[in-house]
mmCIF file as Biopython writes it, N, C-alpha, C and O atoms, coordinates in Angstrom:
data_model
#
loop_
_atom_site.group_PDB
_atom_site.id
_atom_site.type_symbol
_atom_site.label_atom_id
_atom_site.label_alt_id
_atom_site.label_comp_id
_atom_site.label_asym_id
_atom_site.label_entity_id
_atom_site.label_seq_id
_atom_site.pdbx_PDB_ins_code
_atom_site.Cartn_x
_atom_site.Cartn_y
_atom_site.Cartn_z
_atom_site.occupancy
_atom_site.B_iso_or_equiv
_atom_site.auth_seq_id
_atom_site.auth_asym_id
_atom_site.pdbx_PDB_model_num
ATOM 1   N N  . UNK A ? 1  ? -30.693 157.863 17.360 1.0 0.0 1  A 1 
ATOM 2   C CA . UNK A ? 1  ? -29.664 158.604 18.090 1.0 0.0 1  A 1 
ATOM 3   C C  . UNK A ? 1  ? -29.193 159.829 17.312 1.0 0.0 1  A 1 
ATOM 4   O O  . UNK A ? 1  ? -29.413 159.936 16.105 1.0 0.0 1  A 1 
ATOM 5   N N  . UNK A ? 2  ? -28.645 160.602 17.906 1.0 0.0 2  A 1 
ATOM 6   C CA . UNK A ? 2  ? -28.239 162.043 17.437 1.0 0.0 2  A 1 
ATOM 7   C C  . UNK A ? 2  ? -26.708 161.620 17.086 1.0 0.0 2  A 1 
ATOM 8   O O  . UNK A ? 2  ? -25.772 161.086 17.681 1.0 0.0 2  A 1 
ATOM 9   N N  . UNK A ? 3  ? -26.940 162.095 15.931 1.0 0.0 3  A 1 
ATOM 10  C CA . UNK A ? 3  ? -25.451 161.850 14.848 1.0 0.0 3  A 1 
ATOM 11  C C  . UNK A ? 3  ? -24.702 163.176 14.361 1.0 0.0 3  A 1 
ATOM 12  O O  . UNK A ? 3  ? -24.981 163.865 13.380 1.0 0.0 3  A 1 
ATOM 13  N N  . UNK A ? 4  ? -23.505 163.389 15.456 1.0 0.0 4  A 1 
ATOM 14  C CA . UNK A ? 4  ? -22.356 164.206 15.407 1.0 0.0 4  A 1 
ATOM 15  C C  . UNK A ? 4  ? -21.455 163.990 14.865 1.0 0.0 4  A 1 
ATOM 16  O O  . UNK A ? 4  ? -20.658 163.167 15.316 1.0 0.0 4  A 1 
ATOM 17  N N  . UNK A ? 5  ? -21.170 164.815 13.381 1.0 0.0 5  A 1 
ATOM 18  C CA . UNK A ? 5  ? -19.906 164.690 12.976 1.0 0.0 5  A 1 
ATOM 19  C C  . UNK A ? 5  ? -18.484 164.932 13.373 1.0 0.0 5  A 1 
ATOM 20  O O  . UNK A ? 5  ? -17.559 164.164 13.635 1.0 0.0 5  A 1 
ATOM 21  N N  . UNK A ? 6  ? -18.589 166.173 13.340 1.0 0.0 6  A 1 
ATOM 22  C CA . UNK A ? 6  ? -16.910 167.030 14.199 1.0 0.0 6  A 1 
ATOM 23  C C  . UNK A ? 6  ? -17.397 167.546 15.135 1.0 0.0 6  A 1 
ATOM 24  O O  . UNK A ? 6  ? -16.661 167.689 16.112 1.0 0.0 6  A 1 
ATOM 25  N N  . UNK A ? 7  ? -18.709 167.996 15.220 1.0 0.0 7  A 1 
ATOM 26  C CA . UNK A ? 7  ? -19.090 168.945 16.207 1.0 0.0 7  A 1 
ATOM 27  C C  . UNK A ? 7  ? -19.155 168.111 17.276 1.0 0.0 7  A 1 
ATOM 28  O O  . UNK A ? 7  ? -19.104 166.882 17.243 1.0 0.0 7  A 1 
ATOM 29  N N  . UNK A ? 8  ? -19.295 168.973 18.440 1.0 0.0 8  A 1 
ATOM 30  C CA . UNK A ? 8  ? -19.670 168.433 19.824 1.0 0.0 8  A 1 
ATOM 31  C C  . UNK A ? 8  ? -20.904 168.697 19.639 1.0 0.0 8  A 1 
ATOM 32  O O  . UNK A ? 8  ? -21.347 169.460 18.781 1.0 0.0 8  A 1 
ATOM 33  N N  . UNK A ? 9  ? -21.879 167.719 20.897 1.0 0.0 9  A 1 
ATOM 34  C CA . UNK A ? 9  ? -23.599 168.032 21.108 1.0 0.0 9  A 1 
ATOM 35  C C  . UNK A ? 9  ? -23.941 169.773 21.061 1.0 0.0 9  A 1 
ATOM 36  O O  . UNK A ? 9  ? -23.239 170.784 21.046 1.0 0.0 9  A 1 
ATOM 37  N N  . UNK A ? 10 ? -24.954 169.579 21.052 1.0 0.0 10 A 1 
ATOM 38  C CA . UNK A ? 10 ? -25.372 171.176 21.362 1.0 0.0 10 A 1 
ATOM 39  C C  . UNK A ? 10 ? -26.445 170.783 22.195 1.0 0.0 10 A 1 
ATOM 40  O O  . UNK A ? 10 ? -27.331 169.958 21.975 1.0 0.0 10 A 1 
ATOM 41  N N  . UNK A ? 11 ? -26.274 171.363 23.003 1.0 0.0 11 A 1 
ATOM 42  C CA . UNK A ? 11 ? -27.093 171.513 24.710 1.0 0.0 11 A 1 
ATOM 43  C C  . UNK A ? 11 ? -28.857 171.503 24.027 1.0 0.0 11 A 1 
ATOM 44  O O  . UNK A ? 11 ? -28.771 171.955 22.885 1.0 0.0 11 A 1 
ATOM 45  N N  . UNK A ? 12 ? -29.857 171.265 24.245 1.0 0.0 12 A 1 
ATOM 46  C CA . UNK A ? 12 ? -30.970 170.589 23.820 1.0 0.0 12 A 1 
ATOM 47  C C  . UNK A ? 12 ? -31.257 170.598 22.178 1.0 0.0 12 A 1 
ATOM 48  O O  . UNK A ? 12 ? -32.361 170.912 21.733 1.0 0.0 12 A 1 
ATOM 49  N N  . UNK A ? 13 ? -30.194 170.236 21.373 1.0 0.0 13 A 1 
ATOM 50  C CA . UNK A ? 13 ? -30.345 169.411 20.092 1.0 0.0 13 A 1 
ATOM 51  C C  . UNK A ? 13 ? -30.385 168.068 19.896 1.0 0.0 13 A 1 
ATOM 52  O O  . UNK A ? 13 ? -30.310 167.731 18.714 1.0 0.0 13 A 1 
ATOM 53  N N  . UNK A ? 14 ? -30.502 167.021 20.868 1.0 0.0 14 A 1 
ATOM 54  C CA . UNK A ? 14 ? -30.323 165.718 21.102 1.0 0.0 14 A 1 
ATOM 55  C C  . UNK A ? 14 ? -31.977 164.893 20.094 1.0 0.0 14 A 1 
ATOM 56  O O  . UNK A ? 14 ? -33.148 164.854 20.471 1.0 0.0 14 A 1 
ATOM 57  N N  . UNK A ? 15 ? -31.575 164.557 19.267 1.0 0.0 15 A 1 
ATOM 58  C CA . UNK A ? 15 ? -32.864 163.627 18.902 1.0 0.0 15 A 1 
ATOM 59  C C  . UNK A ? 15 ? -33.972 163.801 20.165 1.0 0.0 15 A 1 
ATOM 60  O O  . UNK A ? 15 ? -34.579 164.870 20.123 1.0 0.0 15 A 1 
ATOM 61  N N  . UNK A ? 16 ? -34.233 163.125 21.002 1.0 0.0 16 A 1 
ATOM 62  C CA . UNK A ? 16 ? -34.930 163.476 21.974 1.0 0.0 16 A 1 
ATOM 63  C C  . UNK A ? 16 ? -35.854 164.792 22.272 1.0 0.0 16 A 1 
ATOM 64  O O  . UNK A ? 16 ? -37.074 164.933 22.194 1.0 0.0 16 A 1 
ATOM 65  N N  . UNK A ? 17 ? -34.856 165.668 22.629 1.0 0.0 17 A 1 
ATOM 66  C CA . UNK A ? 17 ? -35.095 167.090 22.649 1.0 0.0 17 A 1 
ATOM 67  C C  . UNK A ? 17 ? -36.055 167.575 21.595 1.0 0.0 17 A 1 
ATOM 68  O O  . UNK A ? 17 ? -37.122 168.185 21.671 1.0 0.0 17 A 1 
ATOM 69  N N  . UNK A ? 18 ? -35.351 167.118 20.600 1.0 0.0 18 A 1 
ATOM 70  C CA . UNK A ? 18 ? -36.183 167.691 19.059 1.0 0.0 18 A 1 
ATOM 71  C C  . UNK A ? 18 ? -38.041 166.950 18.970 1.0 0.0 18 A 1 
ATOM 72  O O  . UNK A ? 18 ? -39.120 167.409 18.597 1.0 0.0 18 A 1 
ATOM 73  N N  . UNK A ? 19 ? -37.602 165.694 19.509 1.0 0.0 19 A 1 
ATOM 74  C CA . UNK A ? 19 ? -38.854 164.928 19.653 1.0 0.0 19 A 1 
ATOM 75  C C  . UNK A ? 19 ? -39.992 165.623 20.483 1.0 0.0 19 A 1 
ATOM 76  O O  . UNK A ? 19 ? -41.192 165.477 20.253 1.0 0.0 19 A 1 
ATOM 77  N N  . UNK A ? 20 ? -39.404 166.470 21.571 1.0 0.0 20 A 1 
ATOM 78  C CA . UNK A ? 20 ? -40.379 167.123 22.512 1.0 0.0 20 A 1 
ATOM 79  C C  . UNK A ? 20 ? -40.892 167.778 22.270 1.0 0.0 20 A 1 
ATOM 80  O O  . UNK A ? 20 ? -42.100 167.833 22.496 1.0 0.0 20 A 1 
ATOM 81  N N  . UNK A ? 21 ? -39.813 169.139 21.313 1.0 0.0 21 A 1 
ATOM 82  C CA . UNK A ? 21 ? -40.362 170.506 20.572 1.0 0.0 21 A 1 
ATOM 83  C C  . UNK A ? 21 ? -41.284 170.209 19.683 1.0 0.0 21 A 1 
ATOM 84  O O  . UNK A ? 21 ? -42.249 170.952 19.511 1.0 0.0 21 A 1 
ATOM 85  N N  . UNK A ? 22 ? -41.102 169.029 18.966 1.0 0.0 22 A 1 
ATOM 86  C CA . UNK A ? 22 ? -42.098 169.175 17.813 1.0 0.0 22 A 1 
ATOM 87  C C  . UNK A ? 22 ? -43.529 168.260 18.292 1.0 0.0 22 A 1 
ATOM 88  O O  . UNK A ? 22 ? -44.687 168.452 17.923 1.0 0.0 22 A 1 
ATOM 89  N N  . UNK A ? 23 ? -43.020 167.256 19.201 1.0 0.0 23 A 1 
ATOM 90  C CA . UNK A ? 23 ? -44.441 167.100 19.894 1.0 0.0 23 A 1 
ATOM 91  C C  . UNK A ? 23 ? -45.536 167.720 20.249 1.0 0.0 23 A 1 
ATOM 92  O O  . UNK A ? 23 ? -46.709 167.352 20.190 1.0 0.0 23 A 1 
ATOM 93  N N  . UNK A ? 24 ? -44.785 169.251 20.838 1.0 0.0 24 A 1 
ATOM 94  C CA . UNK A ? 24 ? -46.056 170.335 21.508 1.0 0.0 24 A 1 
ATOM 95  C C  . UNK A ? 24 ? -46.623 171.223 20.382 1.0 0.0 24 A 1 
ATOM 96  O O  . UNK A ? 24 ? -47.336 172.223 20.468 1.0 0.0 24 A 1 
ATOM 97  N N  . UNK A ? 25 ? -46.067 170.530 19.195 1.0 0.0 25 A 1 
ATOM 98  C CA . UNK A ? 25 ? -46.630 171.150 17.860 1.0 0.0 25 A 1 
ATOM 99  C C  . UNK A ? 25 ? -47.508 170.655 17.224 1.0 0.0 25 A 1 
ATOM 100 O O  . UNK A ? 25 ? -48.467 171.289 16.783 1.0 0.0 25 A 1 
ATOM 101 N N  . UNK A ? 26 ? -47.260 169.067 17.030 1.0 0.0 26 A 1 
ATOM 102 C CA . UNK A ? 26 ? -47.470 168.390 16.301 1.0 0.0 26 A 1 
ATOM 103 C C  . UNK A ? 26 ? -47.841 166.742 16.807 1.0 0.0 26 A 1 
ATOM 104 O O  . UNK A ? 26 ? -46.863 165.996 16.834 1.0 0.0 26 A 1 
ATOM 105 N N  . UNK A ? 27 ? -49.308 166.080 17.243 1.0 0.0 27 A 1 
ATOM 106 C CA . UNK A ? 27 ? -49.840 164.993 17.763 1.0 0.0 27 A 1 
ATOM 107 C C  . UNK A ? 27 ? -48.359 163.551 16.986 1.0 0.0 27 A 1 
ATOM 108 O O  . UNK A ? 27 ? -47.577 162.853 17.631 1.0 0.0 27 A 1 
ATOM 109 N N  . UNK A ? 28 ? -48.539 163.639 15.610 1.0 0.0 28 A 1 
ATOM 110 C CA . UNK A ? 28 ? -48.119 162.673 14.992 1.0 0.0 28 A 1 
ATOM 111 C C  . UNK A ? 28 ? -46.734 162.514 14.943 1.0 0.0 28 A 1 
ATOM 112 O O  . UNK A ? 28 ? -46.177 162.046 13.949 1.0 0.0 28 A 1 
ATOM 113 N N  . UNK A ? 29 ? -45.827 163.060 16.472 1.0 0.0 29 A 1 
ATOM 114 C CA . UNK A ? 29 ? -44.774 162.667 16.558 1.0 0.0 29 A 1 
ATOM 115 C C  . UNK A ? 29 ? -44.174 161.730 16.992 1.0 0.0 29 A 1 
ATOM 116 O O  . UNK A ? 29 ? -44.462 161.447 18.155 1.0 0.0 29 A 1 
ATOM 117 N N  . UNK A ? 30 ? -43.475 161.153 16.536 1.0 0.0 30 A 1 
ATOM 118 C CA . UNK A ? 30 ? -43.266 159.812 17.581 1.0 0.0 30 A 1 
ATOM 119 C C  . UNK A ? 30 ? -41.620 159.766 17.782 1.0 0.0 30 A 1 
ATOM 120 O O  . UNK A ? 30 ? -40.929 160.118 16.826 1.0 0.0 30 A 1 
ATOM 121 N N  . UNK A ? 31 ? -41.002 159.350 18.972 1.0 0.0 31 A 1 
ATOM 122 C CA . UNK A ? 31 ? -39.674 159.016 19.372 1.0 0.0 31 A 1 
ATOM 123 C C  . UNK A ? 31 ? -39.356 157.430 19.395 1.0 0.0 31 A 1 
ATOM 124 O O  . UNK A ? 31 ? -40.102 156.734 20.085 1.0 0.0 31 A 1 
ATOM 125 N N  . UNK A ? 32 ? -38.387 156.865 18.746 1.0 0.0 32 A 1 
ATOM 126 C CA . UNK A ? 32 ? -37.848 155.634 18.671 1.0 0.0 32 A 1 
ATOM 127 C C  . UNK A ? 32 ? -36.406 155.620 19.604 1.0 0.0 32 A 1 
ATOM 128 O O  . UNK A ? 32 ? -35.788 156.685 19.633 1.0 0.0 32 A 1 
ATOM 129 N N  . UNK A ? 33 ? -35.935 154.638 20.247 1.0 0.0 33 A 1 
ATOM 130 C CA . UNK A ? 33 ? -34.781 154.630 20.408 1.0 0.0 33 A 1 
ATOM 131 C C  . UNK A ? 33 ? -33.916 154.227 19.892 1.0 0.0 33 A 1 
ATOM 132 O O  . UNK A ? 33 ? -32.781 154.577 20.215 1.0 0.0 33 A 1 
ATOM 133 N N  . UNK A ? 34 ? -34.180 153.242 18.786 1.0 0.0 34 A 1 
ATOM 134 C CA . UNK A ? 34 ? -33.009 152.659 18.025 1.0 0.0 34 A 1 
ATOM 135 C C  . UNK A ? 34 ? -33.361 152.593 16.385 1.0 0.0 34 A 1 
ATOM 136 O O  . UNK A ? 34 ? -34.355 153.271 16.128 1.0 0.0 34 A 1 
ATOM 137 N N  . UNK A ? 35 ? -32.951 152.131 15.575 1.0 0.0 35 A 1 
ATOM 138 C CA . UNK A ? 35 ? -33.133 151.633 14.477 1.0 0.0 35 A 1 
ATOM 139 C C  . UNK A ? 35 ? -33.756 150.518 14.263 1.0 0.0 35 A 1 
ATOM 140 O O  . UNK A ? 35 ? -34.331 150.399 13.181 1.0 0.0 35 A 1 
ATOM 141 N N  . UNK A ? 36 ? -33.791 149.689 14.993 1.0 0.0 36 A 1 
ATOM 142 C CA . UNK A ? 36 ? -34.385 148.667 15.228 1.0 0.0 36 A 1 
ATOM 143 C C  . UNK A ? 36 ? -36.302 148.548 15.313 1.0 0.0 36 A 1 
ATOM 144 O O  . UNK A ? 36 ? -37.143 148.007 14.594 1.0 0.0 36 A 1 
ATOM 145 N N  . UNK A ? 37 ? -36.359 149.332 16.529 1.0 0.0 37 A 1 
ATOM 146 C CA . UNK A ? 37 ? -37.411 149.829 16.774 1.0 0.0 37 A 1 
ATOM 147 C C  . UNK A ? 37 ? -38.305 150.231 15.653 1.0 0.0 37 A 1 
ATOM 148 O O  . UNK A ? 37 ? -39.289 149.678 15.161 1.0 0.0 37 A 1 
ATOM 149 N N  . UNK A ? 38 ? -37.458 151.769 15.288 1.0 0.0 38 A 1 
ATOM 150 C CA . UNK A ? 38 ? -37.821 152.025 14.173 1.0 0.0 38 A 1 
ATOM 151 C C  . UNK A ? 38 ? -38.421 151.164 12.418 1.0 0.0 38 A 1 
ATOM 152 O O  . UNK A ? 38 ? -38.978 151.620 11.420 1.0 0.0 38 A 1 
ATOM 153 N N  . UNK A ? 39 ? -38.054 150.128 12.710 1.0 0.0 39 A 1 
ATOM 154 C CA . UNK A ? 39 ? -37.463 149.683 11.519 1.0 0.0 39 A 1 
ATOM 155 C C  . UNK A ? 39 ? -39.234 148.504 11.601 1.0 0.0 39 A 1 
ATOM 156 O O  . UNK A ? 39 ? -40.149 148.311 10.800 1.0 0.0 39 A 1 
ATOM 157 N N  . UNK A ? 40 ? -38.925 148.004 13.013 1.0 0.0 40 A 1 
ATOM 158 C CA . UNK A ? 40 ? -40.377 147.258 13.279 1.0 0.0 40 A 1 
ATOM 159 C C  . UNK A ? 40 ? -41.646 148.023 13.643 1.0 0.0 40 A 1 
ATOM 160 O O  . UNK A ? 40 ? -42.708 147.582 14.084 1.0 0.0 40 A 1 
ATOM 161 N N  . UNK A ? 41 ? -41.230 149.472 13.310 1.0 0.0 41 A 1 
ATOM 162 C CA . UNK A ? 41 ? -42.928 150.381 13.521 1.0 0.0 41 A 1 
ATOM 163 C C  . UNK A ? 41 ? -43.145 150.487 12.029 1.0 0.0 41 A 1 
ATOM 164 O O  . UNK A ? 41 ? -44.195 150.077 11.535 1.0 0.0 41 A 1 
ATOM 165 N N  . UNK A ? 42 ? -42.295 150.964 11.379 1.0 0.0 42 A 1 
ATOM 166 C CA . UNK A ? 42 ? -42.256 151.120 10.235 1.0 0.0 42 A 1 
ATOM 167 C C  . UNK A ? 42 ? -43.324 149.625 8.990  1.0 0.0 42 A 1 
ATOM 168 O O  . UNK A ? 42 ? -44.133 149.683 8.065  1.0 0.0 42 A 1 
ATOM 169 N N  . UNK A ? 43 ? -42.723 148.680 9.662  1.0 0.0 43 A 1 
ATOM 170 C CA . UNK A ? 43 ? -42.611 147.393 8.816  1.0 0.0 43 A 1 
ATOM 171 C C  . UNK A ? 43 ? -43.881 147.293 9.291  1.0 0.0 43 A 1 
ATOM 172 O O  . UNK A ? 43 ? -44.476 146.758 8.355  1.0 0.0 43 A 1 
ATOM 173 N N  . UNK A ? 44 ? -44.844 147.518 10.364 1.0 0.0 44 A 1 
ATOM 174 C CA . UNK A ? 44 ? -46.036 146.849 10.790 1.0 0.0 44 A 1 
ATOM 175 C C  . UNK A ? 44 ? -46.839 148.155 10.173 1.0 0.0 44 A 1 
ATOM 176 O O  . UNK A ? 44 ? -47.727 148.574 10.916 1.0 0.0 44 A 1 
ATOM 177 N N  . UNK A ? 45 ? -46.710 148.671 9.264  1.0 0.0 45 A 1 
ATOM 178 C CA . UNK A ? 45 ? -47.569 150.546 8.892  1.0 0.0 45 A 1 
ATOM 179 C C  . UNK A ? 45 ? -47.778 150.751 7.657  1.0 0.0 45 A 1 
ATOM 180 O O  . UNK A ? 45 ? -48.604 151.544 7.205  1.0 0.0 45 A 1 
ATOM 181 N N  . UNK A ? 46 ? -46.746 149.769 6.782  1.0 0.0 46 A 1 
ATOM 182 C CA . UNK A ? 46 ? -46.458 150.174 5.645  1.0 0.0 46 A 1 
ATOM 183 C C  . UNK A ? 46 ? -47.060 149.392 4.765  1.0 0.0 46 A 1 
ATOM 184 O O  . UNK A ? 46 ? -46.957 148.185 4.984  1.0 0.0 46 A 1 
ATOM 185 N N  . UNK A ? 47 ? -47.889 149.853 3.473  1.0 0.0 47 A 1 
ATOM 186 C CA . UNK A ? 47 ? -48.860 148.985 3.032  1.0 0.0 47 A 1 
ATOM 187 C C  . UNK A ? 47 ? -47.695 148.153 1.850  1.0 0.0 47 A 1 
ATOM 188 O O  . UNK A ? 47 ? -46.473 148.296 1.891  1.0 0.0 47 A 1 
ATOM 189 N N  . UNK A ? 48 ? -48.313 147.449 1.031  1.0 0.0 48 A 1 
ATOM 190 C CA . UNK A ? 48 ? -47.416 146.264 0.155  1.0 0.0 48 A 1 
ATOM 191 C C  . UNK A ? 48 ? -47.312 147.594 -1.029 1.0 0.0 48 A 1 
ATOM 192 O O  . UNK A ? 48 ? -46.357 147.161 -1.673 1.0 0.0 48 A 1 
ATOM 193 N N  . UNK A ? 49 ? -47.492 148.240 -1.363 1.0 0.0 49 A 1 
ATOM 194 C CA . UNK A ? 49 ? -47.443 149.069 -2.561 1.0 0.0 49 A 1 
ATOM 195 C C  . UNK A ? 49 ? -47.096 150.509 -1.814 1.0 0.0 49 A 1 
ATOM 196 O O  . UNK A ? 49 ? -46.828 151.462 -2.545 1.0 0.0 49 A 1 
ATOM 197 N N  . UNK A ? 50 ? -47.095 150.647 -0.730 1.0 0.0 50 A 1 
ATOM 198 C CA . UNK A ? 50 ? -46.441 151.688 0.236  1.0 0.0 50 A 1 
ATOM 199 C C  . UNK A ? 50 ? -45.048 152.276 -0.324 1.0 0.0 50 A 1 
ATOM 200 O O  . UNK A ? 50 ? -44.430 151.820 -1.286 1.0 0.0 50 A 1 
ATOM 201 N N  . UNK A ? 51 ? -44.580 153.663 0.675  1.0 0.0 51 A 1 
ATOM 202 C CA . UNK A ? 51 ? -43.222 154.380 -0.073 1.0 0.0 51 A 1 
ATOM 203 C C  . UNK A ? 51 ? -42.887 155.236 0.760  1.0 0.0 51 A 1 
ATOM 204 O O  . UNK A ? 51 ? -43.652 156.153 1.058  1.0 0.0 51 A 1 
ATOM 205 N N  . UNK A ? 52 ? -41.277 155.053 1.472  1.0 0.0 52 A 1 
ATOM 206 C CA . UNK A ? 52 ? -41.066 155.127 2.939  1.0 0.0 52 A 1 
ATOM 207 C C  . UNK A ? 52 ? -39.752 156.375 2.514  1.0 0.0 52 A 1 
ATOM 208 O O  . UNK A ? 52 ? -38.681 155.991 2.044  1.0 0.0 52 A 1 
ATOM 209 N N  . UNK A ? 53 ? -39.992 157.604 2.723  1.0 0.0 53 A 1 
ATOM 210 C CA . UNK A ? 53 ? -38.611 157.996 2.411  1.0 0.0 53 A 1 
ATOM 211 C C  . UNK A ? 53 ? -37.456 158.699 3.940  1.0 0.0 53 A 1 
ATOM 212 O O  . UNK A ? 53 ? -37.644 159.590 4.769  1.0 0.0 53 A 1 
ATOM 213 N N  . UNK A ? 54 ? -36.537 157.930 3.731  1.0 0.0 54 A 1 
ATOM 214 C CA . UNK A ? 54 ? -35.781 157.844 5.387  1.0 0.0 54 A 1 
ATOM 215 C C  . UNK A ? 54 ? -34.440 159.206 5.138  1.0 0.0 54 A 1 
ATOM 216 O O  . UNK A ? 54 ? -33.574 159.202 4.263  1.0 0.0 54 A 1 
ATOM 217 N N  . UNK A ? 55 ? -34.590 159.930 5.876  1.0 0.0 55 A 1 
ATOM 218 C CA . UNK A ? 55 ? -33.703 161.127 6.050  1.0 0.0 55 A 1 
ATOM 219 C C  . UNK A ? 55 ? -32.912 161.215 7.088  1.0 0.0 55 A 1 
ATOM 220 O O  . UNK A ? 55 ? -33.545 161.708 8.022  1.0 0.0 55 A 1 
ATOM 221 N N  . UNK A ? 56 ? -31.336 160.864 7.503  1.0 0.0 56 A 1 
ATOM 222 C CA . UNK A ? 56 ? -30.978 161.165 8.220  1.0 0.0 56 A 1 
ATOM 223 C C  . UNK A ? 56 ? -29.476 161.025 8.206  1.0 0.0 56 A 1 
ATOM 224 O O  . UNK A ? 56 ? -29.037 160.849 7.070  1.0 0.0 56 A 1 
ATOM 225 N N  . UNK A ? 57 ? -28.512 161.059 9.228  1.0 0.0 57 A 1 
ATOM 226 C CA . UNK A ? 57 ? -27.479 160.575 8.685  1.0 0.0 57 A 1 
ATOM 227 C C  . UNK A ? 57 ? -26.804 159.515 10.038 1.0 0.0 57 A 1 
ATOM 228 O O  . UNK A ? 57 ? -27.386 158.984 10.984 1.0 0.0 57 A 1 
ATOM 229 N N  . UNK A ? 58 ? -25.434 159.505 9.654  1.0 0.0 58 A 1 
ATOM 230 C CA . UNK A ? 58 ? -24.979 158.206 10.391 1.0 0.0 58 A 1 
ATOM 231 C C  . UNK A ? 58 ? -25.522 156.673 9.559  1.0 0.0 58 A 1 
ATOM 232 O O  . UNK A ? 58 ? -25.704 156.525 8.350  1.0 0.0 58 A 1 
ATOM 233 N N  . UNK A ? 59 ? -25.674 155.763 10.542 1.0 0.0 59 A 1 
ATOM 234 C CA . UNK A ? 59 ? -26.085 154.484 10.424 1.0 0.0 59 A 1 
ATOM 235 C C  . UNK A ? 59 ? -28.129 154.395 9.731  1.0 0.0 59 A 1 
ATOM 236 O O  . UNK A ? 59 ? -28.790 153.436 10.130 1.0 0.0 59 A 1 
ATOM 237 N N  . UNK A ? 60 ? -28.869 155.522 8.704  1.0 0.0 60 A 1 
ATOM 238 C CA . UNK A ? 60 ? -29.724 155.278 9.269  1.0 0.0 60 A 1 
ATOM 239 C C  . UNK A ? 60 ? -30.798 154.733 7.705  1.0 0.0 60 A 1 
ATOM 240 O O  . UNK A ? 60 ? -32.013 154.643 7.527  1.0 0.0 60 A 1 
ATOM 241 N N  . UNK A ? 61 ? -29.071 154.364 6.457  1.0 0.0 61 A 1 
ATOM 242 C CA . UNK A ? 61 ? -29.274 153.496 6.330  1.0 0.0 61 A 1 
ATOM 243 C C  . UNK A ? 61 ? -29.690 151.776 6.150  1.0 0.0 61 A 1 
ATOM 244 O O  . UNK A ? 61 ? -30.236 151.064 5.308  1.0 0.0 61 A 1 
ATOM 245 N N  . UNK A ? 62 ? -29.061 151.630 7.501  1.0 0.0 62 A 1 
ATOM 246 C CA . UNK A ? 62 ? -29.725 150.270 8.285  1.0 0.0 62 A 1 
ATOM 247 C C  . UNK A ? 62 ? -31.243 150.030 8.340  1.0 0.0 62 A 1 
ATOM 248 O O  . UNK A ? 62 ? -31.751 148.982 7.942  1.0 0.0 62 A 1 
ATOM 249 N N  . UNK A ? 63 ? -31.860 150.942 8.797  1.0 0.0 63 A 1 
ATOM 250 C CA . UNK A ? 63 ? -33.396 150.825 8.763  1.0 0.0 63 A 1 
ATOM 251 C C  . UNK A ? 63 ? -33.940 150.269 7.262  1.0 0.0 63 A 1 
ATOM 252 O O  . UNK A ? 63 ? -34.962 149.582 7.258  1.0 0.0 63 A 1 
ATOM 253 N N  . UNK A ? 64 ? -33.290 150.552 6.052  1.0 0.0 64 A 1 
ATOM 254 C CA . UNK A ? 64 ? -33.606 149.870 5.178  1.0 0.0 64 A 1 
ATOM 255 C C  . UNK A ? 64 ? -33.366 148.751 5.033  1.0 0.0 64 A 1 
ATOM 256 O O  . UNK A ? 64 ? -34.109 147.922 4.509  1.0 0.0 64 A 1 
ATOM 257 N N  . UNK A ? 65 ? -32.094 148.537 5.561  1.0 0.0 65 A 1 
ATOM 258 C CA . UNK A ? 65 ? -31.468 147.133 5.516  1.0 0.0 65 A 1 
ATOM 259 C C  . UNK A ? 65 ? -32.496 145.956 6.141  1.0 0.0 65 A 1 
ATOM 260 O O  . UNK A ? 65 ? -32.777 144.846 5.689  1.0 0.0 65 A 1 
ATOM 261 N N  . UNK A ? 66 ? -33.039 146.786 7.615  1.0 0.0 66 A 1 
ATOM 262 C CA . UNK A ? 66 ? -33.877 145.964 8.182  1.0 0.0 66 A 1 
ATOM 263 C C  . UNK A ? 66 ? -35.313 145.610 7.914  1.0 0.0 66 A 1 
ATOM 264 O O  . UNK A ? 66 ? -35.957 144.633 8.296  1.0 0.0 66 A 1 
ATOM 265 N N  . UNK A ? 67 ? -35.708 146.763 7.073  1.0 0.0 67 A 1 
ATOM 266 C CA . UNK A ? 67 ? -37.138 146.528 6.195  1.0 0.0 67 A 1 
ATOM 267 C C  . UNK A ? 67 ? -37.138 145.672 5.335  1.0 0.0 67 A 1 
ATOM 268 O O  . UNK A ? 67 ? -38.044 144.838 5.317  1.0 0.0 67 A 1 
ATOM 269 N N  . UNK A ? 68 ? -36.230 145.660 4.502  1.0 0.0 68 A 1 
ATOM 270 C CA . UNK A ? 68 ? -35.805 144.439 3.360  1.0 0.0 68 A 1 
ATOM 271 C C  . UNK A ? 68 ? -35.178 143.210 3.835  1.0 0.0 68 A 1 
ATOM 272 O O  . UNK A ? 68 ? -34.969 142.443 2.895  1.0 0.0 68 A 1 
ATOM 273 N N  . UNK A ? 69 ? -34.822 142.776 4.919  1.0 0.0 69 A 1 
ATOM 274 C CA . UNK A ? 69 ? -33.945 141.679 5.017  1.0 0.0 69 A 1 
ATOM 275 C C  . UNK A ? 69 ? -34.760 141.308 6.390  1.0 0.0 69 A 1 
ATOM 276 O O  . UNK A ? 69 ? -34.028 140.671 7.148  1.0 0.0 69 A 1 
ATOM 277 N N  . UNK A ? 70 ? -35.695 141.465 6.769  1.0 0.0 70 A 1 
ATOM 278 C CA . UNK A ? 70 ? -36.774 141.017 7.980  1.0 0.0 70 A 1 
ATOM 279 C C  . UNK A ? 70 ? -38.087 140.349 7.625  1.0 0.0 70 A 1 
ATOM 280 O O  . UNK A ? 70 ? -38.874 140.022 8.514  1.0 0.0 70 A 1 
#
């Protein structure tokens, strides 16, 4: 999800949105809807000696939480 601090949305900046633009750029994009999701694409990709680095803000700490504690 798209994580607003003070600001209000900005009219096609929505996670989503961004997912589209860089799609028609780029094959290896992919859109998740949750953390969750995320967290079980991630976990089925990642080799045992693998190295995942997660950028974002809000809640998206959790995705680690859920790699390690799943």
């Amino acid at each position: 999800p798209t994580y607003a601090a003070r600001e209000s949305g900005i009219e096609g900046g929505s996670a989503y949105d961004l997912y589209m633009k860089l799609k028609k750029k780029k094959d290896a994009c992919l859109y998740m809807e949750g953390y969750g999701a995320a967290a079980d694409y991630i976990k089925t990709r990642l080799s045992k000696n693998g190295m995942i680095l997660l950028l974002g803000a809000g809640k998206i700490e959790s995705v680690a939480d859920m790699l390690f504690n799943r």
